[in-house]
N, C-alpha and C positions, 0 to 999 in steps of 0.2 A: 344519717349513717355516713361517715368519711369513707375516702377509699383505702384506709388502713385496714378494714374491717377485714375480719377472713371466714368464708365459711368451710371449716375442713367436710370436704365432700372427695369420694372415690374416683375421682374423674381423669377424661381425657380429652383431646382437642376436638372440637367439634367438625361440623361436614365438609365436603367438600366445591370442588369452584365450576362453572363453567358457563355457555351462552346457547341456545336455541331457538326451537320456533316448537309457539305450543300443537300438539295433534288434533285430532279433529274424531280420532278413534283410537280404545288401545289396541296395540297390534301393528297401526301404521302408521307409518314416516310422517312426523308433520309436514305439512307444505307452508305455511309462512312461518315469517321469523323475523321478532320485533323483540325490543328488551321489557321483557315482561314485570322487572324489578327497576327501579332509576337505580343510577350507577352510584353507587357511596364511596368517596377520597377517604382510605385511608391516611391521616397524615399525623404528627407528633402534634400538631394545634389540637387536630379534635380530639384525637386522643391521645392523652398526656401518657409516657411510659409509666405502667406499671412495674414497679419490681416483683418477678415471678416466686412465689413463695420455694422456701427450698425443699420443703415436702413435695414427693409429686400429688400427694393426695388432699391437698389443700391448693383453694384457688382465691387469689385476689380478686376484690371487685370493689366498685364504686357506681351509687344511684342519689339520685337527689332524695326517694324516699323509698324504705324498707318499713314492708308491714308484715307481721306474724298472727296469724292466726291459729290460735292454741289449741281450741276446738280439733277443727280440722287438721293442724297442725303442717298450715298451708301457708311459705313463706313468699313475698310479694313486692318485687322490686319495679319502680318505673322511674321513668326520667333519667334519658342519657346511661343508661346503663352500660358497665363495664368491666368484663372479666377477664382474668389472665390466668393461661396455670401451663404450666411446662414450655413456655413460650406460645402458647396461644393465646388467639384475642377475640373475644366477642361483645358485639356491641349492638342492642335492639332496646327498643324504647319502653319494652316489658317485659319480663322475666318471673313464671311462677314456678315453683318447684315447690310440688307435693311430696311430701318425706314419706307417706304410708305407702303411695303407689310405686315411687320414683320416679316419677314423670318431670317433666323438665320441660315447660312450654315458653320460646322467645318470640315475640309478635313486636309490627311493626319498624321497620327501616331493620330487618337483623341483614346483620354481616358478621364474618367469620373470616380471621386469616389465622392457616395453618402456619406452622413452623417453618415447614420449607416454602414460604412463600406465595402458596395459590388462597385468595379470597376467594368466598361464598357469599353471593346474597340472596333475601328469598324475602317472602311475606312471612311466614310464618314455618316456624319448626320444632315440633314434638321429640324430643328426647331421652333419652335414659338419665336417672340421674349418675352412668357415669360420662356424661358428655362426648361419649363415642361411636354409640348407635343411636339412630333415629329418622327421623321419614319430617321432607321436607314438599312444601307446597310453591309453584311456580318460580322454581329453583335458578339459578341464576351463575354458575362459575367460572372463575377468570383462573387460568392455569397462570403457572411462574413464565412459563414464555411467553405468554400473552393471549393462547389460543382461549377460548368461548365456548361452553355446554351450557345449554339451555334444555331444559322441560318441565312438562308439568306437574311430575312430581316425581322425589327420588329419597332413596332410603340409603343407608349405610349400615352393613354388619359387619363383626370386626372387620373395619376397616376397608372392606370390598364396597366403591357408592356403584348402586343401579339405577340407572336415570331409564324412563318408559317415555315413548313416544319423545323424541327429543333428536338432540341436533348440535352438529361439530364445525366451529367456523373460525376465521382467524380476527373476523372484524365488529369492530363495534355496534353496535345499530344505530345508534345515533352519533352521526360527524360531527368533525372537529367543527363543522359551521352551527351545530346544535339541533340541525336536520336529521331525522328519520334515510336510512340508507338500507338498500338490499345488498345483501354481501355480494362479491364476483363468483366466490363459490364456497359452498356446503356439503358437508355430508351429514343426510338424515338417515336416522337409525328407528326402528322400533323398541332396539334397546341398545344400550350402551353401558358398558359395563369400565369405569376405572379402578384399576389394582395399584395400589402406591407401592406394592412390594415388589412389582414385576415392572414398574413406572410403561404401563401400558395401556392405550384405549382399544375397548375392543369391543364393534359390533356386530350388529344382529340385523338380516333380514332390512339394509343398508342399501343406500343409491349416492351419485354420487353425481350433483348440480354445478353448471358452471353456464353464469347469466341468466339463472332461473331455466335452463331448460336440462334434463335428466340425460346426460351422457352414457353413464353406465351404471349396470346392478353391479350391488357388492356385496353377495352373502354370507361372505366370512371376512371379515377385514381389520385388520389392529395395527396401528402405528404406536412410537413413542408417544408421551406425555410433555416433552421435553426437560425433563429434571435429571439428572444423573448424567447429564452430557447427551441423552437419546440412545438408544439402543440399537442393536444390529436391524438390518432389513434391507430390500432393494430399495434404489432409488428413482428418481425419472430419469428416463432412458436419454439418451443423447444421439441425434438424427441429423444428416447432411450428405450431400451429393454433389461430388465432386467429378472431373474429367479422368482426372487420376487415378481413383480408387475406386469410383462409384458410387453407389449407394451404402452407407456406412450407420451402421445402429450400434451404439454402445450402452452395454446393461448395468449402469456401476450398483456393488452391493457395498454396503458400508457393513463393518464389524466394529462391534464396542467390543473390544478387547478389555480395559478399566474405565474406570471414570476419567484417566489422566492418558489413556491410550487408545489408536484407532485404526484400521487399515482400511481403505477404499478400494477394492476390487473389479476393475471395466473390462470385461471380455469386451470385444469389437470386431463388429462382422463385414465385410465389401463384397459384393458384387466383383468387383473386378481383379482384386489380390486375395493372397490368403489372410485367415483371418492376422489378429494382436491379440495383448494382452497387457494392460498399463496394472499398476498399484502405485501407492501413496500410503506412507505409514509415519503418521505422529506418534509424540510424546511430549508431555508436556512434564519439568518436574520441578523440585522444589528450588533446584540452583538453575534453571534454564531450561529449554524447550530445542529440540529438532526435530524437520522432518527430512524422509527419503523417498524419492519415487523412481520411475523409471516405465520401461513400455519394450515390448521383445515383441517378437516375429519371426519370420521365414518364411523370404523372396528372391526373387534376383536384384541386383544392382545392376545400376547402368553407370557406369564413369564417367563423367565429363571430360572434355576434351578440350584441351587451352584453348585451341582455336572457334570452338563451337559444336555445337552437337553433343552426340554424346554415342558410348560404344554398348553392344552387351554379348559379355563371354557366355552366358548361356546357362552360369551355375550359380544354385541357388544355394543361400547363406544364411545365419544369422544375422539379425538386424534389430539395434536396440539403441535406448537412450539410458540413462540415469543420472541424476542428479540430488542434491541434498543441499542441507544448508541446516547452521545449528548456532544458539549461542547460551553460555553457561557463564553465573557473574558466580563466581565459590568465595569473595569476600568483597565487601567495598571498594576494592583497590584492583583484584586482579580477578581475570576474566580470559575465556576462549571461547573461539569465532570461528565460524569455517563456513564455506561454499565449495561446491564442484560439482562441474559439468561435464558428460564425456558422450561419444558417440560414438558407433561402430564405422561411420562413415559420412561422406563430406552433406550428401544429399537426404540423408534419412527425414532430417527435423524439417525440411520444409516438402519432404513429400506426404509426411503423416501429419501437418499444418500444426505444428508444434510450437514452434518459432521460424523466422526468419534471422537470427544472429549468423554471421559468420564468421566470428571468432568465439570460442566458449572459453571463460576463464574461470579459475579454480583454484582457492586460497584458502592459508589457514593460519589463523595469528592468535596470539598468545599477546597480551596488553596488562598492563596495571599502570593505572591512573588515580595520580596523587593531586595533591595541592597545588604543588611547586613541578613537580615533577613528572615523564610519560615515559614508558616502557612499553618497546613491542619488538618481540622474533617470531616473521612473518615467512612465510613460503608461498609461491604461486607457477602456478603452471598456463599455455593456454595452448586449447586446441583448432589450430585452423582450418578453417570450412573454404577458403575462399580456393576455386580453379585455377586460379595463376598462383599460387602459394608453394611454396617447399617447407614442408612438415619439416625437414631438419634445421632450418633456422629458427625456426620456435624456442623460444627460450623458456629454460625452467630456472625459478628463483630460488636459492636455497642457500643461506636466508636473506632474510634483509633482517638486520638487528639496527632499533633506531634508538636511543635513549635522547630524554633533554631536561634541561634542568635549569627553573628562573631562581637565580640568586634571591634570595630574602633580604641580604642589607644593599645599600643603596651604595654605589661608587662614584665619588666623583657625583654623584647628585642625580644617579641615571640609575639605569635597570642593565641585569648583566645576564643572558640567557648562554648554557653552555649546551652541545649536543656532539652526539657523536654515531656514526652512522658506519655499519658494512653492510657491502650489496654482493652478493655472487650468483655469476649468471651461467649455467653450460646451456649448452645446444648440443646435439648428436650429430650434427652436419654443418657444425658453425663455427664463429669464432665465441670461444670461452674469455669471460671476462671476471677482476673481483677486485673490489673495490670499496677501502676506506678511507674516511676524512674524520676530523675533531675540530671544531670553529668557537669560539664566543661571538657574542654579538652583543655591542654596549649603546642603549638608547636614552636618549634622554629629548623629553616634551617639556613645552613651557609654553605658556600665554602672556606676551609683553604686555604693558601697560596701555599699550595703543588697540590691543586685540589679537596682534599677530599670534600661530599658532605656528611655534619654531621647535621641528624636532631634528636633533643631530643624530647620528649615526654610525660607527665603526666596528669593522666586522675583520678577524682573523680566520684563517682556516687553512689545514694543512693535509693534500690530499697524496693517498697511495694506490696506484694502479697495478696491477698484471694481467696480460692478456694473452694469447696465443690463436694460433691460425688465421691470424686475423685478415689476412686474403680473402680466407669467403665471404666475408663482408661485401656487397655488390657496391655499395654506394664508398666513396674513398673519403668524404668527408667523416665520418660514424668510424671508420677503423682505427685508428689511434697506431702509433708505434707499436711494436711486439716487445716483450717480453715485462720487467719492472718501468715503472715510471711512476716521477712524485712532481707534487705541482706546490709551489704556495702562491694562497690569497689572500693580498689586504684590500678594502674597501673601505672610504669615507665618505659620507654624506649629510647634507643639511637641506629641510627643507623650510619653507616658508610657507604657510596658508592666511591671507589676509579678509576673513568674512565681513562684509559691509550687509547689515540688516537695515527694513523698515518696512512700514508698511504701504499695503497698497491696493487697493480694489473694495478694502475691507479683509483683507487678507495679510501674511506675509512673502513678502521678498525676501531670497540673500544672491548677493554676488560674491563670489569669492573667487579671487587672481589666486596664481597658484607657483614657484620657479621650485626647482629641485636643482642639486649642485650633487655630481658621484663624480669620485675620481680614482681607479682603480690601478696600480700599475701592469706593464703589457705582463700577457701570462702565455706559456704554452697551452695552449688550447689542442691545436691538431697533434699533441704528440701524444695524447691519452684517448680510450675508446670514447665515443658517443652511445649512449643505450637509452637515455632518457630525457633526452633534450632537442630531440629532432623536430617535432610538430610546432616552429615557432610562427607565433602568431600577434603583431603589434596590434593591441586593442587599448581600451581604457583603463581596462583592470589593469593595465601591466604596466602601460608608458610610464608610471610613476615607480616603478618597483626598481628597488637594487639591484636584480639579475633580470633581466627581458625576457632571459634563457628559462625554460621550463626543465624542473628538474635540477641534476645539482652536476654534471658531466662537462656541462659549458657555463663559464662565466665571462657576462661581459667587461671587458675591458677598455682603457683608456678613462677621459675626461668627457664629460659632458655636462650641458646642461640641459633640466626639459620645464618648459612654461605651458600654462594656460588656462584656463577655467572652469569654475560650474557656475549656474543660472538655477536657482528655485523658486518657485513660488507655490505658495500652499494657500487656497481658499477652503469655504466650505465645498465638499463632495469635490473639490478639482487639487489635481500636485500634477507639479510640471517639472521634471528635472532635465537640464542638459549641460554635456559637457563638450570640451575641445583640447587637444594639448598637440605640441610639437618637441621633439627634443634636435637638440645640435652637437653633433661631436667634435670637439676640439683638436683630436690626431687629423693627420693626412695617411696613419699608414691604413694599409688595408683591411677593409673589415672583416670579421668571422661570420658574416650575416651574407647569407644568399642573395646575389640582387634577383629582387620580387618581394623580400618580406617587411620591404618600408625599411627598413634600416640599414642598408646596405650604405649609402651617401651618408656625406657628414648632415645634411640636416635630413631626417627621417622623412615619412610621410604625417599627414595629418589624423589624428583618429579621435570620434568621440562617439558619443549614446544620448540618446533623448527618448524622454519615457514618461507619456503621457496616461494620468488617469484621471475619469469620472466616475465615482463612489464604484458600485462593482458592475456597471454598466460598460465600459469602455476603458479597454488598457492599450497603448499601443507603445512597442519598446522597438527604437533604429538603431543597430550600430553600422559602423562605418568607417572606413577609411579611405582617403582623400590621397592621390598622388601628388607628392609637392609639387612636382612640375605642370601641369599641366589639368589638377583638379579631377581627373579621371574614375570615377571610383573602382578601388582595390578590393574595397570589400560592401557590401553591401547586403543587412540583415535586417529582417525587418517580421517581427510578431505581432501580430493585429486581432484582437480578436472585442468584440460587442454581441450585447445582450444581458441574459438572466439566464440562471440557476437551469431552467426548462428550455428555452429559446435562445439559441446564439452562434454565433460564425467563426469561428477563429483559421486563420492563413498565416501559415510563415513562408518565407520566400529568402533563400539563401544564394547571393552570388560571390567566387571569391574567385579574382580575375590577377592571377599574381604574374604570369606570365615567367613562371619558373620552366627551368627544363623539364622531360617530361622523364629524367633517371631518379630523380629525387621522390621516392614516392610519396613520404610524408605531405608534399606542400604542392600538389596538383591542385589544377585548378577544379573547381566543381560549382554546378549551379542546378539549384532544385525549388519545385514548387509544392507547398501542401498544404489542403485546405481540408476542413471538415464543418459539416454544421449540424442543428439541432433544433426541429421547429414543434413545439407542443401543440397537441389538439386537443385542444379541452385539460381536461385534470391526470389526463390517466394517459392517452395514445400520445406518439410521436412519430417522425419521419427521421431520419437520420443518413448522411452521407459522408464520403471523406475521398481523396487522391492523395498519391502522391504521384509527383511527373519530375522527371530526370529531364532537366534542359541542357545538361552539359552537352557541347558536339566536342568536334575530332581539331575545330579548330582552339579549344580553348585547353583538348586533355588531345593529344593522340592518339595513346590508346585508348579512348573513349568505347564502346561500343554502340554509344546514344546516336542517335541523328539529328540532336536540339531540340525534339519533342519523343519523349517516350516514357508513357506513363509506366511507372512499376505496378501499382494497384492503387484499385477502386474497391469502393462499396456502398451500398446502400441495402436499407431497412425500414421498417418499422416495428413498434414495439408497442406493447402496453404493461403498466409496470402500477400499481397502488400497494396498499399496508399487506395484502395477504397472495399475491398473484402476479408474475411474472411470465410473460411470452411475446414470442418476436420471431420475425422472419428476416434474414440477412440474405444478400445476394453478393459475391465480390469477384471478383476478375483478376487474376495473375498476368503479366505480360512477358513473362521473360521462362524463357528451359534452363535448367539448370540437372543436368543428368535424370535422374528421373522426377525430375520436382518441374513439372509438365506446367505449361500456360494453360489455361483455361478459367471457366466457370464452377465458382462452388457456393451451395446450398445447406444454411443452416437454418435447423429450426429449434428454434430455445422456448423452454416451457420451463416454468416452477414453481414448485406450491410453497408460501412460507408456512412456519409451525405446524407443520406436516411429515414425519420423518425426522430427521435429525436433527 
């Protein structure tokens, strides 16, 4: 008999999935729990797709042999048997179906996968002939989320399965090393009742284990199934103890709103403030997904004080956060994006341990993206958190319109990219700025015959400024002239890259020399605003680049040239990259570069990166820069981190010694350390710690408020974490006041069940 064969029978998908431990009595809760069935792969090898007949009352199948007995009138399929019918699939090594009775008996290796995903496996299963009710023996099912019901036997009526004496867990019995395993926890039921129409388990006369010892009874208890996204209910509660608030339990209840929608609900209770109240509500749709959340309250606030401390008037307020984020693609080409963040005040988010950011930013862009070509009109706002801030120099963006556009035919034997940009900036207490330019930019790359990689370069651009008040501007470099002003720039450049390969160790080498040649003529620079070019900083990304300048406010000007190299080699499991470069400027007049940021002199400082790796054991990446006079390091960066996946160290250490004045705030000195690591016990527990420590003093920032040693925060924990179980104890230390976002000690404790709930 092929598997074209069809026998039209009345039928429906057969039973249902899951894992337990057999009972010992009916009535009571099993107490072990081992895979009573071996686990069967479904996969497209063993069983080849059947096409589903378009009847639903007809089902495909395929056996190596079909027998009919006429008499009895008793039809008899064995070997590898296979059926299909409205997207279901079964497959047991024997199949009889009596036509007088309608019985329907599968024996031997059956499995069973439903439509929406959950297999069944069992020894043996008694049926209707229309394949939708029936009563199975030491049952076995795997839900779509991966969760496990096991018992000894279970039946199905329309479509309600009732499993007796049986058991709900999220893990396999036998591990991935092909050992026999006890779950970390279970819940045993005397009955268990799954409804696919309400996607929900729900038991009976129920306990609930965790490392084989009985935590608590559960005499009425039903979570989701996990199918339809999970359904509304509480969740595990959320618990920590902190100096500031207290003791703090939050009860989040989840709401399935759709299958496509959802809203998270956390009351939250302190000991020592009045209560909160956070939500979180998704959406997910066919052009795009957003969510929005936020958290309110009523307390007092305490202000910060520039100088320290902090004050309190005595009156209680509202107090909240919200924030959202979304992004929608309505065709190939164009799309919207957004984020924003807001707060009632400076100190809320790090006294309700939210975040520590201190400045929140908030945008929304509109983009379509082509071949050739990009489009975006963007708007951004931000709000600042920090105590020495003035809320009216905050600038809000509105817009920034950027388009660009790479030529298709070729000029002159090059590439011709065009763009064109406006920026408008107000502040309610500031200087107002608005500003456009339109540039091309014509490249052209080539590989000599020798190997050199020679690319040229020339770039036009023609910019238009208006600005006003520009006084309040603190820093006099950033403020530009008042009223119109228009700048042009041209720039030419060539560079040269000469790669030398070979091999070496059993490996390869390259060296590669490196000279660049820009020549710009002088520009008014200080007579237009500065807004987006302050934070400069000579590294290796940059020393080679057309503008140094970050941003498009400041362009560099004059002649120069900058040389120097990279160093690779690549073995098995080892890559070693390093570089070095200098540049020299050919004017005497004065430069637009702050002396401190390496480029102020006509020959800069030195700057390069070395970044070493062993397979995913050991990365370590330096950057750095070198005073040309006297080799001093300027900057000094360094990310270290070794180990594995479970086990590992990782430290960065950041010094940046520019010895700028201390008006300029952009480009103060800072220097910090922060380590964290990660040590596995066994397969399942871990240890875990982390710092971060503020070394900057007063000699290298003034207004520092560091002493050269002062940790911001610490913490440490331990966890334990496998396929169905999450929990962990953290401890962590604040060091610093911040109005009411108090130093101290806080206590969290994390618990979570997987495929449990939601």
């Amino acid at each position: 008999m092929t598997r074209s064969h069809i026998l039209s029978l009345t039928a429906l998908p057969l039973v249902l999935i899951v894992s337990a431990n057999p009972a010992h009595a009916q009535g009571e809760a099993p107490v072990g729990f081992r895979d009573m069935i071996p686990p069967v792969i479904f996969t497209d090898t063993e069983i080849p797709p059947l096409a589903s007949p378009e009847s639903p009352d007809e089902i495909a199948f395929s056996a190596q042999t079909v027998d009919y007995d006429g008499e009895a009138d008793i039809v008899t399929a064995t070997g590898d048997v296979q059926l299909v019918r409205a997207g279901a699939r079964l497959r047991a090594d024997r199949v009889v179906w009596n036509r007088r009775t309608g019985s329907v008996e599968a024996s031997g290796n059956v499995a069973v996968r439903s439509p929406q995903g959950e297999t069944a496996y069992a020894d043996a299963a008694t049926l209707t002939d229309t394949l939708r009710d029936g009563m199975v023996d030491n049952l076995l099912i795997v839900l779509e989320n991966g969760g496990r019901l096991a018992a000894r036997q279970g039946n199905r009526t329309d479509g309600v399965s009732t499993l007796e004496n049986a058991a709900y867990t999220p893990y396999r019995a036998v591990g991935y090393d092909g050992e026999p395993r006890r779950p970390s926890w279970r819940i045993t039921a005397a009955r268990i009742v799954h409804d696919p129409a309400t996607n929900r388990i729900r038991y009976s006369n129920a306990r609930f284990e965790l490392f084989g010892v009985t935590i608590m009874a559960l005499p009425a208890f039903s979570h989701p199934d996990g199918t339809a996204g999970g359904s509304s209910g509480f969740l595990v509660p959320d618990l920590r103890l902190s100096r500031t608030n207290g003791l703090e339990i939050g009860i989040p209840y989840y709401l399935q709103i759709a299958p496509n929608r959802d809203l998270t609900i956390t009351p939250r209770l302190y000991t020592e403030v009045l209560p909160s109240i956070s939500a979180n509500y998704r959406n997910l749709a066919a052009e795009g997904a957003f969510q929005i959340g936020g958290m309110a309250t009523y307390g007092t606030r305490r202000d910060p004080l520039p100088g320290g401390g902090f004050t309190t008037n005595g009156n209680k307020d509202f107090r909240g956060y919200i924030e959202g984020n979304g992004r929608f693609q309505f065709t190939p080409y164009w799309s919207i994006s957004g984020s924003g963040r807001l707060t009632t005040d400076d100190t809320f988010l790090r006294r309700y341990d939210i975040s520590r950011d201190d400045r929140l930013r908030s945008t929304v862009a509109a983009e379509r993206i082509g071949v050739d070509s990009y489009f975006s009109l963007a708007g951004w706002a931000v709000q600042d958190l920090r105590v020495t801030s003035d809320s009216g120099q905050q600038p809000f963006v509105i817009p920034v319109i950027d388009y660009r556009l790479r030529m298709n035919e070729d000029w002159l034997g090059g590439t011709v990219k065009l763009q064109a940009n406006s920026l408008g900036i107000v502040r309610t207490e500031g200087q107002d700025t608005q500003r456009a330019f339109a540039s091309a930019e014509w490249s052209l790359s080539r590989i000599t015959t020798m190997g050199q990689q020679v690319t040229l370069t020339a770039l036009v651009r023609g910019d238009a400024y208006h600005s006003d008040e520009n006084a309040d501007t603190l820093t006099g470099l950033y403020r530009g002239e008042e009223g119109w002003q228009f700048r042009g720039i041209g720039a030419v450049a060539a560079d040269v890259a000469w790669p030398f390969v070979g091999e070496v160790l059993g490996g390869v080498q390259r060296i590669t020399p490196r000279v660049q040649f820009v020549a710009t003529p002088p520009l008014s620079n200080l007579e237009v605003p500065n807004e987006d070019s302050r934070s400069i900083e000579l590294e290796s990304a940059n020393v080679f680049a057309l503008n140094r300048f970050p941003g498009y406010d400041r362009f560099e000007d004059g002649a120069r040239v900058t040389y120097g190299g990279e160093y690779a080699l690549d073995l098995p499991r080892f890559s070693l990259r390093s570089s070095l470069a200098q540049s020299y400027r050919f004017s005497r007049e004065p430069t637009l570069f702050p002396t401190g940021t390496g480029l102020a002199s006509r020959f800069s400082d030195f700057v390069g990166r070395t970044e070493i790796r062993y397979g995913r054991f050991l990365a370590l990446t330096h950057r750095f820069r070198l005073d040309k006079d006297n080799l001093e390091l300027r900057r000094n960066e360094i990310d270290f981190a070794i180990g594995s996946r479970t086990t590992y160290a990782e430290i960065g250490y950041l010094r940046l010694n520019r010895d700028i004045t201390f008006n300029v705030e952009d480009l103060r000195d800072r220097e910090e350390l922060r380590s964290s690591a990660r040590v596995a016990l066994g397969n399942y527990w871990s240890i875990f710690g982390s710092a971060v420590i503020d070394l900057t003093s007063r000699q290298e920032d003034p207004i520092s408020q560091s002493d050269g040693f002062e940790p911001v925060r610490t913490r440490l924990g331990f966890g334990y974490e496998d396929e169905g179980l999450e929990f962990g104890f953290t401890w962590r230390r604040d060091y610093d006041d911040t109005g009411d976002a108090r130093r101290g000690d806080t206590f969290l404790l994390r618990f979570a069940l997987t495929n449990l709930g939601r």
